[in-house]
DSSP file (Angstrom, degrees, kcal/mol; ACC not computed):
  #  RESIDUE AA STRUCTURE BP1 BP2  ACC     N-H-->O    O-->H-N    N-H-->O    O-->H-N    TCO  KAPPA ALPHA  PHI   PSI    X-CA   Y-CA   Z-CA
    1    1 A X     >        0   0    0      0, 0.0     4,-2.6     0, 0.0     0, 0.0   0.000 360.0 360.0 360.0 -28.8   85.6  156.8   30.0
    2    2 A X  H  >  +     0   0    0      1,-0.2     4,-2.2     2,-0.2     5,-0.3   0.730 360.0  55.3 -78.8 -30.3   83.9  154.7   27.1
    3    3 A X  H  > S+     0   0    0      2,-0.2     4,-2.1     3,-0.2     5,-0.3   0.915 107.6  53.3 -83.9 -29.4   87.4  153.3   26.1
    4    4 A X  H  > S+     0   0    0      2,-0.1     4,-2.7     3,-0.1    -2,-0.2   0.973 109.0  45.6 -39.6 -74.6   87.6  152.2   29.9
    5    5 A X  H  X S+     0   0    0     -4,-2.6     4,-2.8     2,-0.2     3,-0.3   0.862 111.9  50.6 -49.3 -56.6   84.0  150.2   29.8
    6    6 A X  H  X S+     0   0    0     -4,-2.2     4,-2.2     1,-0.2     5,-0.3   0.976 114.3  49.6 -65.1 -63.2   84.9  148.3   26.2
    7    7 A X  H  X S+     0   0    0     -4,-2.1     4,-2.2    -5,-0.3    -1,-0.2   0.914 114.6  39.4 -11.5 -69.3   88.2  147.5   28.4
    8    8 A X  H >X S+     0   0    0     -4,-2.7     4,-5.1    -5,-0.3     3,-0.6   0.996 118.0  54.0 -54.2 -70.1   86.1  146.3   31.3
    9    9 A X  H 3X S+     0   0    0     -4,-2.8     4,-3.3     1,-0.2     5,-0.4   0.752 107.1  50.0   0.7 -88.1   83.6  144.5   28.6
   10   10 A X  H 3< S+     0   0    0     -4,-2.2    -1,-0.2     1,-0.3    -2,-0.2   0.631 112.0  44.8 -46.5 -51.7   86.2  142.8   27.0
   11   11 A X  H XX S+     0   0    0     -4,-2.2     4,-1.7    -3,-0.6     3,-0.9   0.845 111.8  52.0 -43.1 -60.7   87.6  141.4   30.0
   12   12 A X  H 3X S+     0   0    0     -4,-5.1     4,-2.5     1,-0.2     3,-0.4   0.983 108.8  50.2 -40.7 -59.7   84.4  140.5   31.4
   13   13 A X  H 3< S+     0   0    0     -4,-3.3    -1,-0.2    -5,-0.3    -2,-0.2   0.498 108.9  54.2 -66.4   5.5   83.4  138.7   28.3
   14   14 A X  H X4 S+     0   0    0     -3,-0.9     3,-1.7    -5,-0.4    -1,-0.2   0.756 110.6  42.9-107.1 -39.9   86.6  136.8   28.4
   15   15 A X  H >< S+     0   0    0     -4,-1.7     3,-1.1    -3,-0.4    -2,-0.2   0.865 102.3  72.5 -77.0 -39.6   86.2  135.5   32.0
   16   16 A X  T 3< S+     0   0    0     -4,-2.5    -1,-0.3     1,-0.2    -2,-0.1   0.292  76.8  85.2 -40.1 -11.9   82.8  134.8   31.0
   17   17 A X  T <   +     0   0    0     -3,-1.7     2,-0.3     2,-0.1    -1,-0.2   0.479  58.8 105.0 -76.7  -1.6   84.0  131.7   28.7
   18   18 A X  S <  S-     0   0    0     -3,-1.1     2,-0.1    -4,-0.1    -3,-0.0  -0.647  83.2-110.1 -79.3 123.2   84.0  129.6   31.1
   19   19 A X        +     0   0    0     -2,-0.3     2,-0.2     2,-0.0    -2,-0.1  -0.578  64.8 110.0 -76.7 142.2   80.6  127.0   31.0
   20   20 A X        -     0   0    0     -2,-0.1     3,-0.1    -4,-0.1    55,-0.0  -0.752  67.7-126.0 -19.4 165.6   78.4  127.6   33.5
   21   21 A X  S    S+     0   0    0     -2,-0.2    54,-0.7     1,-0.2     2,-0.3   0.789  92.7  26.0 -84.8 -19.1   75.4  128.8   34.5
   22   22 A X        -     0   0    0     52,-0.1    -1,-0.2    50,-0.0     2,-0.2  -0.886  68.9-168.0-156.7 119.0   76.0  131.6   37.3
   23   23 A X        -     0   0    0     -2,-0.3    50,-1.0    -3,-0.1     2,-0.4  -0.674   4.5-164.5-130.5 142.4   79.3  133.6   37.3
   24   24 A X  B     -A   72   0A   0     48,-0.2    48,-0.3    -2,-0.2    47,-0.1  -0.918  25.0-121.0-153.2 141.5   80.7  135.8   39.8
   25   25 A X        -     0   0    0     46,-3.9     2,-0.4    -2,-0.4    46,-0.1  -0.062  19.7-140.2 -67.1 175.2   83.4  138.2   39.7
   26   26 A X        +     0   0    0      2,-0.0     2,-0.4     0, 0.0    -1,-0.1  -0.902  55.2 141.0-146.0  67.6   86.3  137.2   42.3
   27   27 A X        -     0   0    0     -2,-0.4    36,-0.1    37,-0.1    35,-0.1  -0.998  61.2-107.9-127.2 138.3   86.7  141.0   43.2
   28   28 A X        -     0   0    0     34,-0.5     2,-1.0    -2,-0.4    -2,-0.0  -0.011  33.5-121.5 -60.7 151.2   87.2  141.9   47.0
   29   29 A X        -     0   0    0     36,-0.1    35,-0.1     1,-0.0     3,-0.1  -0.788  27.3-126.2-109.7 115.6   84.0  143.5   48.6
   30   30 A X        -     0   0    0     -2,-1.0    34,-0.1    34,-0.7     5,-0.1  -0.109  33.1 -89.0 -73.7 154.3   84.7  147.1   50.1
   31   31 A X    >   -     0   0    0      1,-0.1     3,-0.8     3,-0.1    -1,-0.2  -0.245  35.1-139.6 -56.2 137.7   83.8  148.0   53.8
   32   32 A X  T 3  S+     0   0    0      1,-0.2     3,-0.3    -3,-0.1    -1,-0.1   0.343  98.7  71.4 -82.0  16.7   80.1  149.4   53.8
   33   33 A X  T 3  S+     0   0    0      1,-0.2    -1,-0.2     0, 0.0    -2,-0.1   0.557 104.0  37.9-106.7  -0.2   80.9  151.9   56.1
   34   34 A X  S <  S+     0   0    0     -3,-0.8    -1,-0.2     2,-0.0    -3,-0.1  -0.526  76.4 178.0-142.5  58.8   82.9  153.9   53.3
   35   35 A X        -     0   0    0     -3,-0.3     2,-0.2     1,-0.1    30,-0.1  -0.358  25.2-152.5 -77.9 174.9   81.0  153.5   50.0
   36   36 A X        -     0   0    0     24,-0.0     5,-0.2    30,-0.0    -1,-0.1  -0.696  27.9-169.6-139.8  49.8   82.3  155.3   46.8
   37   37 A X     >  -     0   0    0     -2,-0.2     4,-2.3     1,-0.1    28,-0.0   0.031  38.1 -94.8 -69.5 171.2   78.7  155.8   45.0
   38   38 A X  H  > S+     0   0    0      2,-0.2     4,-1.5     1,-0.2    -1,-0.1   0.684 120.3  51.3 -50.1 -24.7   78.7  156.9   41.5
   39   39 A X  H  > S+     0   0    0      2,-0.2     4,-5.5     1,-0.2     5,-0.3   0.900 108.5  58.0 -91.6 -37.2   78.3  160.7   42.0
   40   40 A X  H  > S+     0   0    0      1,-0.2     4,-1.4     2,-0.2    -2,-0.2   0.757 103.7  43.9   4.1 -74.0   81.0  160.5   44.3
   41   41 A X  H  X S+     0   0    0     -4,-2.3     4,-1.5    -5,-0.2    -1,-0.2   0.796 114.9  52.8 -89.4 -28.8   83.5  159.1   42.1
   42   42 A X  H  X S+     0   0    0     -4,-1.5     4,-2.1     1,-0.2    -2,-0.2   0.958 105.7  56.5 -84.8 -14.2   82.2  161.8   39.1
   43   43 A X  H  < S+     0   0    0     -4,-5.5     4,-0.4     2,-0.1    -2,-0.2   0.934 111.5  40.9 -36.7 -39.7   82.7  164.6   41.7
   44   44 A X  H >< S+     0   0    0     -4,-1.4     3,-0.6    -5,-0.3     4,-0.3   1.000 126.9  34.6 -83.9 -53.0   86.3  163.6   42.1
   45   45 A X  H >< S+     0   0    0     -4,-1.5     3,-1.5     1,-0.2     8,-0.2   0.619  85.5 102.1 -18.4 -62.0   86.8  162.9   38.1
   46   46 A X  T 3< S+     0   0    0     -4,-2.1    -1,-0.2     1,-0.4    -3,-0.1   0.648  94.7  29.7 -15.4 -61.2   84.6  165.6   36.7
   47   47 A X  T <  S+     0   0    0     -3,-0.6    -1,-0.4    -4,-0.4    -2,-0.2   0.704 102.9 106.2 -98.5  -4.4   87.6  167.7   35.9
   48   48 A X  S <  S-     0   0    0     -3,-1.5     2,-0.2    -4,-0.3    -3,-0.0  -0.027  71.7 -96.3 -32.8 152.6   90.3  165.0   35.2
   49   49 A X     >  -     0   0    0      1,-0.1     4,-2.7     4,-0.0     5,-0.1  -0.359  36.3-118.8 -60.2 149.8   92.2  163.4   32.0
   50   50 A X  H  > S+     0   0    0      1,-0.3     4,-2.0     2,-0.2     5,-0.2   0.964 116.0  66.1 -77.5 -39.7   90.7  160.7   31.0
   51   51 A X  H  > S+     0   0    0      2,-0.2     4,-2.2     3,-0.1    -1,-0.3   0.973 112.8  38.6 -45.6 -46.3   94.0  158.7   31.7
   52   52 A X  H >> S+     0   0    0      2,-0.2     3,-4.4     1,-0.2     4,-2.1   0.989 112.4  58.5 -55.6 -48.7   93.3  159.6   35.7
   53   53 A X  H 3X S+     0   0    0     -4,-2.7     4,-0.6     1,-0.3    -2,-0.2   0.723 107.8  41.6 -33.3 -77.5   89.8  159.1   35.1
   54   54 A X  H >X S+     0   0    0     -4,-2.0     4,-3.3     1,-0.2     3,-0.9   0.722 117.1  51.0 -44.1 -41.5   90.5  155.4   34.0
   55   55 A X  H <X>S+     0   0    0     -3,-4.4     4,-3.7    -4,-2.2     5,-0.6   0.990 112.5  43.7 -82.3 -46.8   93.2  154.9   37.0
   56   56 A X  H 3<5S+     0   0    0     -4,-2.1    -1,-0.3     1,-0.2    -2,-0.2   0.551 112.2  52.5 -74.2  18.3   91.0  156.0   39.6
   57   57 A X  H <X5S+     0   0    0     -3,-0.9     4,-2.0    -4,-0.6     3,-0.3   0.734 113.5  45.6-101.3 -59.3   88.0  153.9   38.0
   58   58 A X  H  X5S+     0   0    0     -4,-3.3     4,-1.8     1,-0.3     5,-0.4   0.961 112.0  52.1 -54.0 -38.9   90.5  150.5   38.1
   59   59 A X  H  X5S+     0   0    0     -4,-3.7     4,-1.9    -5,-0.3    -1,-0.3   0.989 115.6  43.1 -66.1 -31.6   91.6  151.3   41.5
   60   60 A X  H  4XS+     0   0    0     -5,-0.6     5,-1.6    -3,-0.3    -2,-0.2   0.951 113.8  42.1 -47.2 -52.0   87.9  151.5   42.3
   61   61 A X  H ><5S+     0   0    0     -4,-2.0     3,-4.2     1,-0.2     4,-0.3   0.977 112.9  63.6 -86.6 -42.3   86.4  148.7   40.7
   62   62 A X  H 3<5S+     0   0    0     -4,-1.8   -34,-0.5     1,-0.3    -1,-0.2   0.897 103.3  58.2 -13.8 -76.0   90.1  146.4   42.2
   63   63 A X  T 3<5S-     0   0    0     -4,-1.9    -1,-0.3    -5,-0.4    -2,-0.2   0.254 129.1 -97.5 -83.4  17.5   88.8  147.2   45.3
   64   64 A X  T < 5S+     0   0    0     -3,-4.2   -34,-0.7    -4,-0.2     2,-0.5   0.728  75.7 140.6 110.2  24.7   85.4  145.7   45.4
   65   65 A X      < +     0   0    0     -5,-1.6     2,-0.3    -4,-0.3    -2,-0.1  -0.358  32.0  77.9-121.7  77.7   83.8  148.9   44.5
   66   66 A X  S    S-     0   0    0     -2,-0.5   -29,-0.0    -5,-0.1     2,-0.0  -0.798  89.9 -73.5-171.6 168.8   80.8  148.5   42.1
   67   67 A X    >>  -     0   0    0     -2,-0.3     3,-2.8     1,-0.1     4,-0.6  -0.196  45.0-116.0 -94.5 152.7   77.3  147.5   42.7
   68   68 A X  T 34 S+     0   0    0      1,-0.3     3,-0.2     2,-0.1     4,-0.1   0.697 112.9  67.0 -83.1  10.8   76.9  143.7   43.3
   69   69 A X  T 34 S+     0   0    0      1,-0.2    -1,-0.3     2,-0.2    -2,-0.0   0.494  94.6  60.2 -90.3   9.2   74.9  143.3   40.1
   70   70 A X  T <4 S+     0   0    0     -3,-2.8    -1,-0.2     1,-0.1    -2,-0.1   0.476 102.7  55.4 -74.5 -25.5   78.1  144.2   38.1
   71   71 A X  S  < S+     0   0    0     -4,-0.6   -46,-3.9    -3,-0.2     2,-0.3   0.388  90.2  81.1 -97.0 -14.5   79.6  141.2   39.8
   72   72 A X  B     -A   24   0A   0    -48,-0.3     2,-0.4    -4,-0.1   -48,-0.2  -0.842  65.5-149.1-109.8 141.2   77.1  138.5   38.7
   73   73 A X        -     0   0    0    -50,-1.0     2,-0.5    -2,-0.3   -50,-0.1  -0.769  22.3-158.1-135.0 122.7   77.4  136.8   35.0
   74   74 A X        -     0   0    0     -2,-0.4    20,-1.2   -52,-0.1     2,-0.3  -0.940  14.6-123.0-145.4 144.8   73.8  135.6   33.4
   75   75 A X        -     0   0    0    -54,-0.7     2,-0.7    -2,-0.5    18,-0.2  -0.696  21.4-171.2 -85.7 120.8   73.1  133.5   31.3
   76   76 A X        -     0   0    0     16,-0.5    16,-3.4    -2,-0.3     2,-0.4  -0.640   8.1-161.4-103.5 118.4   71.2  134.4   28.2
   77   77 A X  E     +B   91   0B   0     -2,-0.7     2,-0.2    14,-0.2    14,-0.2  -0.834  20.4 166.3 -99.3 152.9   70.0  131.5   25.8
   78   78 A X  E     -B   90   0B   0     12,-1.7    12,-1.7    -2,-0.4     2,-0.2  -0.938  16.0-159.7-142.0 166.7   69.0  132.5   22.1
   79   79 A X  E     -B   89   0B   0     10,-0.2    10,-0.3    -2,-0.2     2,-0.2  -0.946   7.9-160.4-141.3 143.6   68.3  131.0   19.1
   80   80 A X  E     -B   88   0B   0      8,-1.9     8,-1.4    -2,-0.2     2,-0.5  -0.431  18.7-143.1 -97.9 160.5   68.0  131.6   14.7
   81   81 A X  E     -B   87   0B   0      6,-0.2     6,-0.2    -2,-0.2     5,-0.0  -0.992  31.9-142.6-123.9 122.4   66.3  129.5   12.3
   82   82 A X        -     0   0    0      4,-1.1     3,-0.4    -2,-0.5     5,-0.0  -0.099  32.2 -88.6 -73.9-165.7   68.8  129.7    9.1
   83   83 A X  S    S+     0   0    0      1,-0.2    -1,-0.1     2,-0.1    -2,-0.0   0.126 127.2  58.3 -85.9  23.0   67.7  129.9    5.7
   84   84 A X  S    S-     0   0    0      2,-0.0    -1,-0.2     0, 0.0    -3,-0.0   0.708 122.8-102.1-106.9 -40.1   67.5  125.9    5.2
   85   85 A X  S    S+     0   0    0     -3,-0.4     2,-1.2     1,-0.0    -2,-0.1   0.090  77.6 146.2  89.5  22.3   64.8  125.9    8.3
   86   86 A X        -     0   0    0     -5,-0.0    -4,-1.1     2,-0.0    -6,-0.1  -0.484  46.4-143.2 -92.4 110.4   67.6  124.7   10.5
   87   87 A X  E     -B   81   0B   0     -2,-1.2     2,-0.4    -6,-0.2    -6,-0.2  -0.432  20.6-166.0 -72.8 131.8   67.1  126.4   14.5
   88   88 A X  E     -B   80   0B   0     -8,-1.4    -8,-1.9     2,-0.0     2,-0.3  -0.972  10.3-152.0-118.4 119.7   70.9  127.1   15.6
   89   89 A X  E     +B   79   0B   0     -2,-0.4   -10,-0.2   -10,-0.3     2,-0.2  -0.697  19.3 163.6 -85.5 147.1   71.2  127.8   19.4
   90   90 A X  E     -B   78   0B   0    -12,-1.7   -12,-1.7    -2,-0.3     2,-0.5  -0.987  20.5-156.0-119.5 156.5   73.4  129.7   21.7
   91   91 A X  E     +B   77   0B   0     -2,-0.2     2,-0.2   -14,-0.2   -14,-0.2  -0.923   8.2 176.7-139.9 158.4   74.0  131.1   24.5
   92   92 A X        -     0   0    0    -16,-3.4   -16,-0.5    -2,-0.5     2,-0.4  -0.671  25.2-127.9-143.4-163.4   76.3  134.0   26.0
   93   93 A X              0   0    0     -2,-0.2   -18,-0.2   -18,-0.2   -77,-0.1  -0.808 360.0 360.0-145.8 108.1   76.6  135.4   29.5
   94   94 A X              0   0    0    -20,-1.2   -19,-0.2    -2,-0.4    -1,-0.1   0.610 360.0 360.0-118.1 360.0   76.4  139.0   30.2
């Protein structure tokens, strides 16, 4: 399951290069009358291979089924002061 989420990450943070300020995933939004909550989906998992695990987590998340603060991109400014005194800023979106 962890090699999934670095998957997802990565992906995220790739869609995430795009300049703005406020990002949202383009993932279809599942009926509320049939939610899939979290223990749910590890009841059906629990005893799975991590290969199902992973397909029946992408068909989930495909179909609009993660929480909608998964779906939203903020942006986080920061900044260093190098060793000259010179402040370098950034910013990233997670």
């Amino acid at each position: 399951m962890l090699k999934y989420c670095c998957y997802i990450l990565l992906i995220i943070n790739c869609i995430a290069c795009t300049p703005s300020k406020y990002f949202k995933l383009l993932i279809e939004k599942q009926a509320s009358n049939n939610p899939f909550t979290g223990t749910a989906f590890y009841k059906t998992v629990v005893s799975s291979a991590w290969q199902q695990r992973d397909s029946i987590a992408v068909t989930a998340i495909i179909a609009g089924n993660m929480p909608d603060f998964l779906k939203r991109f903020v942006r986080i400014n920061t900044s260093i002061i190098d060793s000259s005194g010179k402040t370098i800023s950034a910013y990233y979106f997670v």
